[in-house]
KETOR-16375 format. One record per atom (N, C-alpha, C, CB): x negated, y negated, z negated. Coordinates in steps of 0.05 Angstrom, whole numbers, plus 32768, in hexadecimal, padded with zeros to 4 digits. Glycine has a CB too. Layout:
% KETOR-16375
XYZ ...
END
This chain:
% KETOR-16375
7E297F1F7F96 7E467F1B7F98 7E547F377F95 7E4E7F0F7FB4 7E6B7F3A7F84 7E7B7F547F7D 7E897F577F99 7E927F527F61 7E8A7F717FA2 7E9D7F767FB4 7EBA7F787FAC 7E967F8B7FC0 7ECC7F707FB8 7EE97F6B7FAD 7EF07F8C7FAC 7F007F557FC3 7F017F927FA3 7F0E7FB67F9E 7F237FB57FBA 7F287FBD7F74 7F1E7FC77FBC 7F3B7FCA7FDF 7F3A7FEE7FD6 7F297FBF8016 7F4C7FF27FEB 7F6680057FEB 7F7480088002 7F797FFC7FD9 7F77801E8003 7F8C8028801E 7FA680298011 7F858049802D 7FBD80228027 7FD2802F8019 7FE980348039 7FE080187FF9 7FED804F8033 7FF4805A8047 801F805F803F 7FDC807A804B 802480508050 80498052804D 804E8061805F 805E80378051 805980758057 807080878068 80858087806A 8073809B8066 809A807B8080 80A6806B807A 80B88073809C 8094804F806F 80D880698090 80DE807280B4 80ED805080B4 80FC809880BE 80EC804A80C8 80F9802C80CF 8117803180CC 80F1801F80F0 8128804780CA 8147804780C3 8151804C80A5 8155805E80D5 81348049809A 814580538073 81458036806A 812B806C8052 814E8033805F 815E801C804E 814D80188037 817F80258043 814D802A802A 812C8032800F 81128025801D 8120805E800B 810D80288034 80EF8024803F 80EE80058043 80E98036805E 80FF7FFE8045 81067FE28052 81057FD38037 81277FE08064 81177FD9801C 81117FD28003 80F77FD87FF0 81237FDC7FF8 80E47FF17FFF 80D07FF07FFB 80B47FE08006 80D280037FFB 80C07FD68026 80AD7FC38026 80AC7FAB8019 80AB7FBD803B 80C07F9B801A 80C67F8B8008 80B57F8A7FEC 80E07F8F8006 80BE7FA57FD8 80B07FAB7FBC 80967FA87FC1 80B57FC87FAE 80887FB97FD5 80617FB27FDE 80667FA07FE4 804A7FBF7FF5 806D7F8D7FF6 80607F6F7FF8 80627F617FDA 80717F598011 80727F687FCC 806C7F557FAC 805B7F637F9C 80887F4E7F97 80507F7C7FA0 80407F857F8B 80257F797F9D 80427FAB7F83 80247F7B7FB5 80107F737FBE 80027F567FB2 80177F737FD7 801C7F477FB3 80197F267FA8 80117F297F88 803B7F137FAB 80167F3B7F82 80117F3F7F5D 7FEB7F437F5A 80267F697F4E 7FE47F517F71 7FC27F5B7F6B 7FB87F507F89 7FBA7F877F67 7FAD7F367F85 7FA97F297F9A 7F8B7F2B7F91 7FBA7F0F7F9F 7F7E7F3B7F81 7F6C7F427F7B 7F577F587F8F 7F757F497F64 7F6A7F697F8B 7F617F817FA7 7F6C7F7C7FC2 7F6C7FA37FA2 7F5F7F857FCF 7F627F8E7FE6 7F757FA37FEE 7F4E7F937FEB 7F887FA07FFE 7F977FB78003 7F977FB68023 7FB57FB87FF3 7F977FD28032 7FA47FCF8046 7FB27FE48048 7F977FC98059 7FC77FD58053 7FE27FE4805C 7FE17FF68071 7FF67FD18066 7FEF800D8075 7FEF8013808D 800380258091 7FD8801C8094 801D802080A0 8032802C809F 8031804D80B5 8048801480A7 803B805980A7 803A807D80B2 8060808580BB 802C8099808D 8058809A80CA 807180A380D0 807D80B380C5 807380AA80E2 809780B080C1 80A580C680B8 80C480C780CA 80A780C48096 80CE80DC80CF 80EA80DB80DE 810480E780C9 80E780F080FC 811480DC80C4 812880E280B3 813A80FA80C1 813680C780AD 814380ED80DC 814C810880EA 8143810D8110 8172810680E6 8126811B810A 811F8113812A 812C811F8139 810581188134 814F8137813B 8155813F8149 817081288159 81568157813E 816B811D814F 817F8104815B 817680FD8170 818380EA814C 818080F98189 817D80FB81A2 817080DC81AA 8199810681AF 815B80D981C2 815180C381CD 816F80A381C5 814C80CF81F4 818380AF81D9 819A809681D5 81A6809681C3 81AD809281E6 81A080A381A3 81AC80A1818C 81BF80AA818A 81AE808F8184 81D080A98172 81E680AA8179 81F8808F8166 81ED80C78176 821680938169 82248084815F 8228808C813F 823B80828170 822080748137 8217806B811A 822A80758101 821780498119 824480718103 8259807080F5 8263809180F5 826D805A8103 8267809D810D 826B80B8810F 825180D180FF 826C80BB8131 823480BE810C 822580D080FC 821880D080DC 821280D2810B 822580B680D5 822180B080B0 823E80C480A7 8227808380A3 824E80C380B7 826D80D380A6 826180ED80A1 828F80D880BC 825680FF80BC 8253811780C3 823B811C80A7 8249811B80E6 822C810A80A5 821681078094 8222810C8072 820980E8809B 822E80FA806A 823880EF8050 825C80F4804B 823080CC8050 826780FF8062 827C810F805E 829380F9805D 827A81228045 829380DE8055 82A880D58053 829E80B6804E 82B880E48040 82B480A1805F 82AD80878057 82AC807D803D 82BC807A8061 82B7808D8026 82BB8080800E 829A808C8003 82DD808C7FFB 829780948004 827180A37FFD 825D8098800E 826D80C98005 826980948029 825180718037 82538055802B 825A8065805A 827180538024 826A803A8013 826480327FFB 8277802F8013 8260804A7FF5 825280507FD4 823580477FD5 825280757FCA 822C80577FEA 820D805B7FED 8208803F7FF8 820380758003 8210802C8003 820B80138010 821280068004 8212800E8024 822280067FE7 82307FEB7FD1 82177FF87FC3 82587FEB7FBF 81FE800A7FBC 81F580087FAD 81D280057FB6 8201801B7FA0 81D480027FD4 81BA7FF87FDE 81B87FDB7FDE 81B480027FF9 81D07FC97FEA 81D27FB37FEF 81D07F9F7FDD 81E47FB37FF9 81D47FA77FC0 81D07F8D7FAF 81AD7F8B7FA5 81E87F907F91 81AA7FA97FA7 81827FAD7FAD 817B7F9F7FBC 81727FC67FBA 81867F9D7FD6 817D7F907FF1 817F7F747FEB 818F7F97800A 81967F677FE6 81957F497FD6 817B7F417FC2 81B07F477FC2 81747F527FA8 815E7F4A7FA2 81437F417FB1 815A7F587F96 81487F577FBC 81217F587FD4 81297F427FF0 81167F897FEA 813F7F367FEA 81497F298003 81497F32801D 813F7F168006 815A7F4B8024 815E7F5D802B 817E7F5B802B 814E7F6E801E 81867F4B8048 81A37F49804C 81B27F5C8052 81AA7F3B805D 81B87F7A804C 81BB7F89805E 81DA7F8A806F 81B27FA28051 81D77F978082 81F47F92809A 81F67FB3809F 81EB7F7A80C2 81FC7FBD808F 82027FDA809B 821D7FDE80AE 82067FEF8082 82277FCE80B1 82447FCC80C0 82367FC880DB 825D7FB080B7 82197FB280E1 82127FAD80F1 820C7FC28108 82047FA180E9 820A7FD280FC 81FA7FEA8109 82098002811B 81ED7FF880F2 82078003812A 821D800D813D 8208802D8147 82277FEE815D 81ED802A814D 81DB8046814F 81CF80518142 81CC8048815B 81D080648137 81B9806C8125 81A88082813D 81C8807F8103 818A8078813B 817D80768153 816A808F8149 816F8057815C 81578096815F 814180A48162 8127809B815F 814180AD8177 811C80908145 810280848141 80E480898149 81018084812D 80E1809D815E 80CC80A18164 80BD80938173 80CE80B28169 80CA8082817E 80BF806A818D 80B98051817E 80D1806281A2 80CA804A8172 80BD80318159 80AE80418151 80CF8021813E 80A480558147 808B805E813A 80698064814D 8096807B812C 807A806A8167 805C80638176 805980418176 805D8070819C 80708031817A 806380178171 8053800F8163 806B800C816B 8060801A814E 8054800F8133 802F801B812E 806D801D8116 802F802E8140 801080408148 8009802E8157 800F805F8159 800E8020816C 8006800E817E 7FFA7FF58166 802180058195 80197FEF8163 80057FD18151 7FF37FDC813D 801C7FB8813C 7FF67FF1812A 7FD87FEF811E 7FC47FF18128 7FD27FFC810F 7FC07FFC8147 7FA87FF48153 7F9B7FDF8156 7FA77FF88165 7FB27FD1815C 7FAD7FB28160 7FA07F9A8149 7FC87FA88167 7F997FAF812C 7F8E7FA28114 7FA57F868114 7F687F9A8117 7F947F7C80F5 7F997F7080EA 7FB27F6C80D8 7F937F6480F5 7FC97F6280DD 7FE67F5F80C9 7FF87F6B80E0 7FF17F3880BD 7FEE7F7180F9 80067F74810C 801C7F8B8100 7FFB7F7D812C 80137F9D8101 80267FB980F4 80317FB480DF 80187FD480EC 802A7FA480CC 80377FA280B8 80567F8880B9 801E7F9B80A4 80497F7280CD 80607F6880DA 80707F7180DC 80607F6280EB 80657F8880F3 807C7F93810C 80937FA480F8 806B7FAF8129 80837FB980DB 809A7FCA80CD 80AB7FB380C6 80927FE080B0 80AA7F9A80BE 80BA7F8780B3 80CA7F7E80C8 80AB7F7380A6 80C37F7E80D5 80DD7F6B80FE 80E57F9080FE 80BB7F558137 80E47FA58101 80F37FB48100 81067FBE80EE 80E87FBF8106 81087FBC80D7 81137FC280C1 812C7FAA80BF 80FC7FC280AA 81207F9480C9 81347F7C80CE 81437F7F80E2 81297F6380D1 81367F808100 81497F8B810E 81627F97810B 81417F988117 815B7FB580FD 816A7FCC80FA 817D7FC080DF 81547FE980F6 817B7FBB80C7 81897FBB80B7 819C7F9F80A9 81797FC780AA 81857F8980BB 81977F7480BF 81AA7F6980D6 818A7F6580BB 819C7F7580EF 81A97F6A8105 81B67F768116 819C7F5D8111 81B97F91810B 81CB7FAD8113 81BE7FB4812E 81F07FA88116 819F7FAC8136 81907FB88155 818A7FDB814C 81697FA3815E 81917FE4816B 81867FF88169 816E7FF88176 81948009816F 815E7FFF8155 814380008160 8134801E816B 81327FF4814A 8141802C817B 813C803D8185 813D803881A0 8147804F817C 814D801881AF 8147801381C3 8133800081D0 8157801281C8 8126800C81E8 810A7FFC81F0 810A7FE181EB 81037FFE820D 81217FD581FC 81247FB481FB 81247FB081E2 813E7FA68208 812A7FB281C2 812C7FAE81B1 81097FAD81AC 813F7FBF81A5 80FE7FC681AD 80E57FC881A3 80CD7FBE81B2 80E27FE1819E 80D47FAD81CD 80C97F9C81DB 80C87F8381D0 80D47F9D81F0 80E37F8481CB 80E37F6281B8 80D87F648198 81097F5281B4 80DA7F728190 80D27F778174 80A97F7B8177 80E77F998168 80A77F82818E 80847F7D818D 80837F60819E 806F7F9A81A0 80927F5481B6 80887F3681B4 80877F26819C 80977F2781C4 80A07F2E818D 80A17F148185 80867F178161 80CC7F0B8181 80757F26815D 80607F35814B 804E7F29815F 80607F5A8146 80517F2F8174 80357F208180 80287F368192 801C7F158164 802E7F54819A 80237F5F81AE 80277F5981C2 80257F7281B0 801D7F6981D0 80147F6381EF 803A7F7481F7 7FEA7F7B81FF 80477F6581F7 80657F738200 80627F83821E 807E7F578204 80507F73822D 80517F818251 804B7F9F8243 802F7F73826F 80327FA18238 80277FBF8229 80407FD08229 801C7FBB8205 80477FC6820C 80597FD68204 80707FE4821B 80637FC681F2 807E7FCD822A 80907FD5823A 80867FE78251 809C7FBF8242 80667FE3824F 80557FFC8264 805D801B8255 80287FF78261 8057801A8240 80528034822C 806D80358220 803880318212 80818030821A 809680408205 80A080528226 80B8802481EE 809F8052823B 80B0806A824B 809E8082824A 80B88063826E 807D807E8244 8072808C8258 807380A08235 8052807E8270 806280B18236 806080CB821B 804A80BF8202 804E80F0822A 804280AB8215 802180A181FE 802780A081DF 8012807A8205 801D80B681D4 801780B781B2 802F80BE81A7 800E809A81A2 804280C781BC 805C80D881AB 805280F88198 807580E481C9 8045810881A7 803781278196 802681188183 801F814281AD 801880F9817E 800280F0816D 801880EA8151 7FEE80D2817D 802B80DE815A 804080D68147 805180ED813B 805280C18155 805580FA8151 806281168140 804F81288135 8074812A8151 80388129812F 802781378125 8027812B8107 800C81368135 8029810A8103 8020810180EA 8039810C80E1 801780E180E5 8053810B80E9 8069811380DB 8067812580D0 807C811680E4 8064814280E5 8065815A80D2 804B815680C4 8069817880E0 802F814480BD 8021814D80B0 802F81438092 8005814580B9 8040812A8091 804081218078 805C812E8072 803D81028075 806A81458088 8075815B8075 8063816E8069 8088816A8082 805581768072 803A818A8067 802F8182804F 801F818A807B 8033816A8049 802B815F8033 803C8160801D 802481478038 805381678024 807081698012 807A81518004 806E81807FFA 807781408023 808B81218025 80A88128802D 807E81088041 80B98129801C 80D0812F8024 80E88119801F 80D581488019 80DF8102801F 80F080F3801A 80DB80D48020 80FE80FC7FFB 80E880B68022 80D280AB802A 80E3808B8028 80C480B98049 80D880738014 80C3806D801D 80A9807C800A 80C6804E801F 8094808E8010 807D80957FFD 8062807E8009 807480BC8001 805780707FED 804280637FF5 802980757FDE 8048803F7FF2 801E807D7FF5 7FFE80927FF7 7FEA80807FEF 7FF3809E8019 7FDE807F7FDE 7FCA80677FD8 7FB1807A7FD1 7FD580507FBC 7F99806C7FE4 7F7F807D7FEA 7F7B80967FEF 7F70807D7FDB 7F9D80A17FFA 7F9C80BB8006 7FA180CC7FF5 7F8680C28013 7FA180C67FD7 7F9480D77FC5 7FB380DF7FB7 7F7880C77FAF 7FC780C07FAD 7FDB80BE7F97 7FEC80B67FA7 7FD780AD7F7D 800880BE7F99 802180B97FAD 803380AF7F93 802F80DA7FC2 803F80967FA0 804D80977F8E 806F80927FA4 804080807F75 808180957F9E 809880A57FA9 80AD80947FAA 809F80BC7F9A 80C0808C7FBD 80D7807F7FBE 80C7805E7FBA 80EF808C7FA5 80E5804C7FB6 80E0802C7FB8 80DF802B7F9B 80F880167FC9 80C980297F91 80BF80257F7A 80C280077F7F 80A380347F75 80CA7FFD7F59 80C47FDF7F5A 80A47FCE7F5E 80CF7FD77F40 80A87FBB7F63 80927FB27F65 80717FB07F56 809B7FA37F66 80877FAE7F35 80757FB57F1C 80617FCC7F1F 80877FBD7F06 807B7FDD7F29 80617FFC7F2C 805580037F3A 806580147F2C 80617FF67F55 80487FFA7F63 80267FE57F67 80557FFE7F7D 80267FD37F54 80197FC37F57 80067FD67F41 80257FA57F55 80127FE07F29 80037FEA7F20 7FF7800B7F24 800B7FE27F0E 8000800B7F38 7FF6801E7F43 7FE480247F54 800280247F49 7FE380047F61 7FC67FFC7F70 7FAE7FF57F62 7FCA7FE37F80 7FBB7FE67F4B 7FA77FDE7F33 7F907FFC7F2D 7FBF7FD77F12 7FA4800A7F20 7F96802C7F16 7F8A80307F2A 7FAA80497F10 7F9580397F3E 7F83804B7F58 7F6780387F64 7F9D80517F79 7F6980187F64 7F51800F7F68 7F40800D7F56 7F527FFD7F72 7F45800C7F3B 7F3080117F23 7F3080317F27 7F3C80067EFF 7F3180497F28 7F2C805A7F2F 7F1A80657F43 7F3B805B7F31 7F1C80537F5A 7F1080507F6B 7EF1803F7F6A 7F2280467F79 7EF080307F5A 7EDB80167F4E 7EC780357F3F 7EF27FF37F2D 7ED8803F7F2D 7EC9804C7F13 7EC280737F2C 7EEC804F7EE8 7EBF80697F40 7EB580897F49 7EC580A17F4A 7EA280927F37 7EE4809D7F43 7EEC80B57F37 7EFC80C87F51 7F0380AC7F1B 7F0980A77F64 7F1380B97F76 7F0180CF7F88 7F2080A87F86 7EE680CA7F89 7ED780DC7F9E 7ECC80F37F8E 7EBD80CC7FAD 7ED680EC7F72 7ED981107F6B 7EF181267F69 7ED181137F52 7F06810C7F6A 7F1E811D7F71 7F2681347F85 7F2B810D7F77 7F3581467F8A 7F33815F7F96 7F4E815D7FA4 7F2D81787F81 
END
């Protein structure tokens, strides 16, 4: 019997970009395109702005301060949102009242990949929804309590661990490593550690991008790579 081809593929990715959220979307259909290989997912951290404080702040004041003026936020959001309609991707940016401190959805999201199987990959999808459809700030516990019941963790857990420090220095370590790597922008999906390919690529390309790197992988080449 042939062994099927598999693949890592590592997303770096912060639960408040709008791109990452359109990029999960794009991988789950390239995924559906090469139902041939094996892939597994595994979402990584990245922080867009980790100096934003535990209780966030208010949303509207810190996109102005950001982008300088409402007429240049609604630029940038009349030209995500009809993207977001394709990938069915409702987005509510009005919804959104915090722009939060993600370091805690990202020890989640560390939690559920412990927990194997599809959970983490769930959970980036109920967070991304949360946040960009249903205007939650997911930087708060009760949010990210319900966002792991309703995925299927052990919620008592969680609501044990988001006060206490567990895997905050583990999570900020992967950050600055995949700045070290000169990730400066994100969603980046890392495939076998090796190839990066950058931003919310369409689906097309990234499917064929899994294609290459697992024939690559088949023909010996990646374990000579450097």
């Amino acid at each position: 019997m042939t062994e099927r081809p598999a693949i890592t593929i590592d997303v770096v990715s912060d639960v408040v970009c709008p791109w990452c959220f359109i990029g999960q979307k794009r991988l789950g259909r390239a995924l559906e395109a090469v139902p041939e290989i094996d892939v597994d997912v595994r979402w990584r951290p990245y922080q867009l702005d980790p100096t934003i404080p535990p209780e966030g702040k208010d949303r509207k004041a810190y996109m102005l301060a950001k982008f300088g003026s409402e007429e240049r936020l609604h630029e940038i959001h009349a030209r995500i949102e009809p993207l977001g309609v394709e990938e069915g991707i409702a987005f509510d940016f009005g919804a959104i009242k915090v722009s939060p401190n993600t370091l805690d959805a990202h020890r989640l999201l560390r939690w559920a990949a412990a927990a194997g199987g599809d959970l983490q990959d769930r959970l980036a999808k109920r967070l991304f929804q949360f946040y960009f459809e249903e205007g939650a700030n997911v930087g708060d516990h009760a949010v990210l309590i319900e966002a792991a019941r309703e995925v299927g963790m052990d919620a008592a857990v969680v609501e044990t661990l988001l006060p206490t420090d567990a895997d905050r220095d583990a999570v900020a370590t992967e950050v600055a490593t995949a700045s070290r790597m000169g990730i400066t922008g994100v969603p980046c999906f890392l495939l076998e550690g090796k190839y990066a390919v950058m931003g919310a690529q369409d689906a097309d390309t990234l499917a064929d991008a899994i294609r290459q790197v697992s024939a690559a992988k088949a023909r010996g080449e990646l374990e000579q790579a450097t």
